[in-house]
KEPA-370966 format. One line per 3 residues: number of its first residue (from 1); their letters; for each residue x, y, z of N, C-alpha, C, CB. Coordinates in steps of 0.2 Angstrom, whole numbers, plus 5000, padded with zeros to 4 digits. Glycine has a CB too. Layout:
NUM) a) X:Y:Z:X:Y:Z:X:Y:Z:X:Y:Z | ...;
***
This chain:
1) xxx) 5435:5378:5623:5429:5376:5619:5428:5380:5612:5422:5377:5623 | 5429:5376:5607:5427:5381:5602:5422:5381:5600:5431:5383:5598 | 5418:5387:5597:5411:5388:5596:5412:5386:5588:5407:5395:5599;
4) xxx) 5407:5384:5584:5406:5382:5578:5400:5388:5575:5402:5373:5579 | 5400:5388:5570:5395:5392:5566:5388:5391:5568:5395:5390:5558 | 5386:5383:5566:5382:5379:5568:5378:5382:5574:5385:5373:5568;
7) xxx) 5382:5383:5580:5381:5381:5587:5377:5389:5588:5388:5380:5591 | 5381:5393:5583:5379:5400:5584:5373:5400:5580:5385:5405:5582 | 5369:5399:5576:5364:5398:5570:5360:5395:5575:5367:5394:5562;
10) xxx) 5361:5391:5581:5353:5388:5585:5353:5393:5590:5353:5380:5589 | 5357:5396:5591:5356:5400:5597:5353:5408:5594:5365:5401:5602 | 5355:5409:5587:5356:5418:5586:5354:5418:5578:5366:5422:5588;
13) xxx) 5350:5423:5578:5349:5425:5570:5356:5428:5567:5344:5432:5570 | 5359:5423:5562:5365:5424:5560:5366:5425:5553:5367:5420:5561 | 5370:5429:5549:5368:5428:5541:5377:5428:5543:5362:5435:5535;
16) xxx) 5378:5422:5537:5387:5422:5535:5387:5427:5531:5391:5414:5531 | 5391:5431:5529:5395:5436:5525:5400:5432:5520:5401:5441:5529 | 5402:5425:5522:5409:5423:5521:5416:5425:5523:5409:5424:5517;
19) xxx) 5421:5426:5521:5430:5426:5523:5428:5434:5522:5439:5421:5517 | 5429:5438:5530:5430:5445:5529:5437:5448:5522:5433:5448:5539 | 5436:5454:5518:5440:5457:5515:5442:5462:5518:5438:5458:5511;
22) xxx) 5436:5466:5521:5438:5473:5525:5437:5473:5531:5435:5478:5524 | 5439:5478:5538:5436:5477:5542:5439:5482:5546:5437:5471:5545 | 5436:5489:5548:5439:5494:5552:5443:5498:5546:5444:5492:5559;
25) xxx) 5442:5497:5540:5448:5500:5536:5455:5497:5536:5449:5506:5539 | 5455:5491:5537:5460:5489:5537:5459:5480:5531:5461:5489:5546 | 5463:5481:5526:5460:5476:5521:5462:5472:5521:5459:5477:5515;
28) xxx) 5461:5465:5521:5463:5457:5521:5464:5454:5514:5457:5451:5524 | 5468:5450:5514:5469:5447:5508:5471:5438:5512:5476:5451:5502 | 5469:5433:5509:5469:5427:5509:5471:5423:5506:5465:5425:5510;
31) xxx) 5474:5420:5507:5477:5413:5501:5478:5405:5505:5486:5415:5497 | 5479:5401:5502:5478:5394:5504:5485:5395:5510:5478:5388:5498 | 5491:5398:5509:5496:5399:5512:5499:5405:5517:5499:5398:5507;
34) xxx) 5495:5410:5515:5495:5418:5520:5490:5419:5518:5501:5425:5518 | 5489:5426:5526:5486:5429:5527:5487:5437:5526:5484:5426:5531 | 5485:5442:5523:5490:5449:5524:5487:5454:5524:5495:5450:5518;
37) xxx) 5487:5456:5527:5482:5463:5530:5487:5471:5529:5481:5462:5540 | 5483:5475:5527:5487:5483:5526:5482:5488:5526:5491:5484:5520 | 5483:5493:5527:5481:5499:5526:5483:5504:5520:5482:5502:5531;
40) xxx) 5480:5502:5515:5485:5507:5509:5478:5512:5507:5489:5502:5500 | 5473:5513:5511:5467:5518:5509:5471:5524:5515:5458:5514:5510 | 5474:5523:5522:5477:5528:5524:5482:5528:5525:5475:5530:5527;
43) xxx) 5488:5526:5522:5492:5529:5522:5494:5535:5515:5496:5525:5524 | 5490:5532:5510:5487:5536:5504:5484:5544:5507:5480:5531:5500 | 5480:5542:5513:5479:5549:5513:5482:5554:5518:5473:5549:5514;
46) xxx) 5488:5550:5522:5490:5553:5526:5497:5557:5520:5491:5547:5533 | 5497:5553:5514:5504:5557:5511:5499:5563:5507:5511:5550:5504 | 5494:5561:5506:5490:5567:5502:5487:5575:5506:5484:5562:5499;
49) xxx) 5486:5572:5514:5487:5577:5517:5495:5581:5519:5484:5575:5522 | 5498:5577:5517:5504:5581:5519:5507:5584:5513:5510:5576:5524 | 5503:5584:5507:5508:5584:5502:5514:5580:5499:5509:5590:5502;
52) xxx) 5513:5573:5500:5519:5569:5498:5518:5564:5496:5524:5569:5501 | 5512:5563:5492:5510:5560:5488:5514:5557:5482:5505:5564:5487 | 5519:5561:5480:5523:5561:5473:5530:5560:5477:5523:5569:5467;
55) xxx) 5530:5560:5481:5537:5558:5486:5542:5551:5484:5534:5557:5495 | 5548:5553:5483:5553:5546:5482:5551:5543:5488:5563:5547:5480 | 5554:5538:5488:5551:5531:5493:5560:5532:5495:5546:5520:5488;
58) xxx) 5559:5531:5503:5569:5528:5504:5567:5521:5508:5576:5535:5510 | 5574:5518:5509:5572:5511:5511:5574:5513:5520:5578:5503:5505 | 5576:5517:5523:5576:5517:5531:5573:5523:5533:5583:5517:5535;
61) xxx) 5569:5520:5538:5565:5528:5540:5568:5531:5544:5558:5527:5543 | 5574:5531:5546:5580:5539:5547:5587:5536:5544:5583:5541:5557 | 5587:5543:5545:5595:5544:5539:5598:5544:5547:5596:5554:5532;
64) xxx) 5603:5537:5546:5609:5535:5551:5615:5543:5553:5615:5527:5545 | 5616:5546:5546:5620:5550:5547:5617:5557:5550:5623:5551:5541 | 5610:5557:5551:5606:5564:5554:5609:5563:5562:5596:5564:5554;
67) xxx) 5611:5567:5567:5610:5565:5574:5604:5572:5578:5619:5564:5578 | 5598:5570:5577:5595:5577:5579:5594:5576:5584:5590:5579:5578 | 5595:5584:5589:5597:5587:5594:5592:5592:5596:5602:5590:5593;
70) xxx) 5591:5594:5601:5586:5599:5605:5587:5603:5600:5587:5602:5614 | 5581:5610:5597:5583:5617:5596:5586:5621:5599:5580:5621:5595 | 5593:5623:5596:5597:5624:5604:5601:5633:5597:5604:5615:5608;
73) xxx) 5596:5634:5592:5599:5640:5588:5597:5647:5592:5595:5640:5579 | 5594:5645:5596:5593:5654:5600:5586:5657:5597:5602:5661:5597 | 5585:5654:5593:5579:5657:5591:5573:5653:5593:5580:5658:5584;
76) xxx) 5566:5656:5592:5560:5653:5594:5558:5647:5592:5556:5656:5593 | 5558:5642:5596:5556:5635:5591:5550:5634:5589:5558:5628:5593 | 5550:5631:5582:5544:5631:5578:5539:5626:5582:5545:5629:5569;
79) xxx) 5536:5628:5583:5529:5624:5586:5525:5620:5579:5523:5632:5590 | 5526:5619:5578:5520:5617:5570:5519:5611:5574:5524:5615:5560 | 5511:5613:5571:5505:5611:5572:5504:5601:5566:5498:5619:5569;
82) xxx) 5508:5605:5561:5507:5599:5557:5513:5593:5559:5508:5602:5551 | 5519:5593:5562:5523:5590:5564:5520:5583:5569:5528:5595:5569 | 5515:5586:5575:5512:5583:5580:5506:5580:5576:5511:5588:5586;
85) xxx) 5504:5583:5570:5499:5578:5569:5502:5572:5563:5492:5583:5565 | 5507:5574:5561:5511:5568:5556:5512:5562:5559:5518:5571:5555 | 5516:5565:5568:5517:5559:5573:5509:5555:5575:5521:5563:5581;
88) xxx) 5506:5560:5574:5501:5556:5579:5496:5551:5572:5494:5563:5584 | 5496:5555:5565:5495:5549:5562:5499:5544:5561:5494:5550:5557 | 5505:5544:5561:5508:5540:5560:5509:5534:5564:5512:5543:5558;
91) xxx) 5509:5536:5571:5508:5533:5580:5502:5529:5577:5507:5541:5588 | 5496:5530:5575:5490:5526:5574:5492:5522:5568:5483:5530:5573 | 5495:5523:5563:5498:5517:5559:5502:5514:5561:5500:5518:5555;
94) xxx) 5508:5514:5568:5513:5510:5570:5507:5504:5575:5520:5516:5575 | 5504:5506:5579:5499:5502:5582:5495:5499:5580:5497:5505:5584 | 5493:5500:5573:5486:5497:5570:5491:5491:5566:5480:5502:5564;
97) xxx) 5496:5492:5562:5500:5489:5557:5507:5487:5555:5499:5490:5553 | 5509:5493:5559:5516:5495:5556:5521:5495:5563:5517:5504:5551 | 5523:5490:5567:5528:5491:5572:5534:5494:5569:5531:5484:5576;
100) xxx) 5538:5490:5563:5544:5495:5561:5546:5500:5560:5546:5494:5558 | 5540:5505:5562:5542:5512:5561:5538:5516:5569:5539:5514:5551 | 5537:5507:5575:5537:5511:5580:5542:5516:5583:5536:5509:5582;
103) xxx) 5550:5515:5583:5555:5518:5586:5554:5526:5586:5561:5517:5583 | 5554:5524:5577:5558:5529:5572:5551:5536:5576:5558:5527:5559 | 5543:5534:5575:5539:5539:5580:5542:5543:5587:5533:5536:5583;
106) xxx) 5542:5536:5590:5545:5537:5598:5549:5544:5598:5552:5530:5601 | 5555:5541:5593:5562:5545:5595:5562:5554:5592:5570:5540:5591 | 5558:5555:5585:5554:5559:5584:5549:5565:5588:5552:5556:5580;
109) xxx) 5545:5561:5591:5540:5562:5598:5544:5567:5604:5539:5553:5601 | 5551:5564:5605:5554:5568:5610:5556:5574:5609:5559:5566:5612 | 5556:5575:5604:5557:5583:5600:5551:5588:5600:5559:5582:5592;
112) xxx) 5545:5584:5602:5538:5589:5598:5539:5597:5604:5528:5584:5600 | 5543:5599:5607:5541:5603:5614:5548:5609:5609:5545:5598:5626 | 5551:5605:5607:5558:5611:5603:5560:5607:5596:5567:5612:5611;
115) xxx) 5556:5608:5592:5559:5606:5590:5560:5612:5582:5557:5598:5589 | 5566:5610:5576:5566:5611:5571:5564:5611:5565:5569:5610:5571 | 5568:5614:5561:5565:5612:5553:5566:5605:5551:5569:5616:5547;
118) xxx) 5574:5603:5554:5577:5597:5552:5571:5590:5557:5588:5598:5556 | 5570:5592:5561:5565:5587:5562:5562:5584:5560:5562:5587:5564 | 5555:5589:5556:5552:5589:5553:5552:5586:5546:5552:5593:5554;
121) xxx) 5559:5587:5543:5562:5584:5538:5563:5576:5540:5569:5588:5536 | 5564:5575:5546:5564:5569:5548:5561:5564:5549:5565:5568:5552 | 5555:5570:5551:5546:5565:5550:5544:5563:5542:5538:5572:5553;
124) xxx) 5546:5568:5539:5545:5565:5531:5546:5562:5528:5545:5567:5526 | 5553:5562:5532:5558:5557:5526:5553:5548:5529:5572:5556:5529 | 5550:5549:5535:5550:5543:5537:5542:5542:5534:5550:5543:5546;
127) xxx) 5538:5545:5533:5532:5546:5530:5533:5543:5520:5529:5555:5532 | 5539:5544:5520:5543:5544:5512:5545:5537:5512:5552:5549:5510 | 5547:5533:5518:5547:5526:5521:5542:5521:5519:5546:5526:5527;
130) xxx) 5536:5526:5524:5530:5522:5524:5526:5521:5517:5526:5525:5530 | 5529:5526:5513:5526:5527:5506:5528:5519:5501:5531:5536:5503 | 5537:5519:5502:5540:5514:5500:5539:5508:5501:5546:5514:5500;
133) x) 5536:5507:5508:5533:5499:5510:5528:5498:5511:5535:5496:5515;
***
């Protein structure tokens, strides 16, 4: 059954808005042919919290030739606080909009317990990604 505007306007105090543009932060655009939805108010601010704002854009969110590994240098691994919040913004962007750069989180993610400098580098380059598309 689909309900009609109409149907709803006898039943309920209704006022039309028109064709949504925004909605949760997340913006619509519409044409007679597509429909295209994005988030460029946060991910604007997810590169401006991380300082990479002015960052080159690359076109794969990992570098094929990296292969990262457990910290395994003998030394204390860096716990950063900022790493886990990179993933977890970024994890709310892979969900709300962006699946192609669900992996690249995932496989990042498995590292948060030991991880490196070079990880971290990992997470940026992919944030440098999400900058380019």
């Amino acid at each position: 059954m689909i309900v009609q505007r109409d149907d709803l306007r006898s039943i309920f105090d209704v006022t039309d808005l028109g064709e949504p543009s925004k909605i949760v932060g997340i913006e619509i655009s519409q044409t007679s042919t597509s429909l295209t939805i994005s988030q460029p108010l946060y991910v604007d601010s997810i590169l401006k919290k991380f300082k990479m704002i002015d960052a080159n854009p690359v076109s794969m969110p990992l570098d094929p030739n990296i292969k990262l590994k457990p910290n395994d240098d003998g030394c204390k691994p860096n716990h950063s606080n900022d790493y886990t919040l990179l993933l977890g913004s970024l994890q709310y962007l892979a969900i709300a909009m962006r699946p192609d750069i669900a992996y690249a989180i995932n496989w990042l993610a498995v590292y948060t317990t030991n991880l490196s400098f070079e990880h971290y580098g990992a997470a940026k380059r992919l944030l440098r990604y999400v900058k380019g598309t």
